[in-house]
C-alpha positions in Angstrom: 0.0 0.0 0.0 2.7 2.6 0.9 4.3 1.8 -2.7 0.6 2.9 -4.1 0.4 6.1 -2.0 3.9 6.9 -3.0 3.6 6.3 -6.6 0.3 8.3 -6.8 2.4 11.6 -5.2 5.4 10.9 -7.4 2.7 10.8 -10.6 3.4 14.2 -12.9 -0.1 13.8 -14.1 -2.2 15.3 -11.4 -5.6 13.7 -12.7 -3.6 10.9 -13.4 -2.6 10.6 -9.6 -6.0 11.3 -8.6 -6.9 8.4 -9.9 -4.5 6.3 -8.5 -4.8 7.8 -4.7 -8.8 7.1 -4.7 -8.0 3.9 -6.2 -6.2 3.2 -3.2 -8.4 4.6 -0.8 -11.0 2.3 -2.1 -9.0 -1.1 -1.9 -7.9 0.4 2.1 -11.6 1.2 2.8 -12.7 -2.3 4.0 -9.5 -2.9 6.6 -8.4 0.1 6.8 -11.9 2.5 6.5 -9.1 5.7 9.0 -6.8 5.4 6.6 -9.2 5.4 3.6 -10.7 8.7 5.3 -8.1 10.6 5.5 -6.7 9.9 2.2 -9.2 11.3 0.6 -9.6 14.1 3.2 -6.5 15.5 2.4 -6.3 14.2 -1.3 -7.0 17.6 -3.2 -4.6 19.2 -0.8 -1.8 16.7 -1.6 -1.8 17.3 -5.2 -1.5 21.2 -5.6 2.1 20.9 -5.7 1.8 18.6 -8.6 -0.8 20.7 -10.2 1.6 23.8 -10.0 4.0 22.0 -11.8 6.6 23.1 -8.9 9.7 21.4 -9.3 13.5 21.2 -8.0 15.0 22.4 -4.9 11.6 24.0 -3.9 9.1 21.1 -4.4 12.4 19.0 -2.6 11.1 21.9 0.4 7.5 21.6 0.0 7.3 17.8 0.2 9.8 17.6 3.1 8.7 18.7 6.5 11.6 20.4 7.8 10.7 23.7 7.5 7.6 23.2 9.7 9.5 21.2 12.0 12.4 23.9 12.6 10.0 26.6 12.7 8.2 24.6 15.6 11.5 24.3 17.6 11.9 27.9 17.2 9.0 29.0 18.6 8.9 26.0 21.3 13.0 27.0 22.2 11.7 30.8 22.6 7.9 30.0 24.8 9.5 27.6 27.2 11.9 31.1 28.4 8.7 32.7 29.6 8.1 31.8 33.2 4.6 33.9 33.9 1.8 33.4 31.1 -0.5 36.5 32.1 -3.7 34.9 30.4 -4.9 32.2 27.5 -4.2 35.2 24.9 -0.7 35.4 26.1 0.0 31.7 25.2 -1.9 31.9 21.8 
């Protein structure tokens, strides 16, 4: 199943990969009904990088979570020095 899902993202053809994700969502739908669910929850979402035709160094960024991870770390590195929260607001 992981080959599927991976071969469906690494499709140039975004219909194409379309295709091939709900394809796969279908066969996982019986065992595997989560899974199935938030495949095609997030299915659209997973293909705009394909459908921009974003390629190179930057769709190596966008497809890598990295970025989101470090920026996270950051921001968790930087909250854990405050030692009085005045209220909720302050936190969000």
């Amino acid at each position: 199943m992981c080959i599927k899902l991976r071969h469906g993202w690494a499709n140039p053809d975004p219909n194409a990969a379309q295709a091939e994700l709900e394809a796969l969502a279908r066969a996982l739908q019986r065992l595997h009904p989560g899974a199935a669910s938030s495949l095609r929850d997030g299915l659209v979402e997973t293909l705009t990088v394909t459908r921009l035709g974003t390629t190179g160094a930057l769709l190596k960024t966008v497809f890598s979570t990295n970025p989101v991870e470090s920026m996270i770390e950051i921001v968790r590195e930087h909250s854990s020095k405050v030692k009085r929260w005045r209220d909720g607001e302050m936190t969000l």
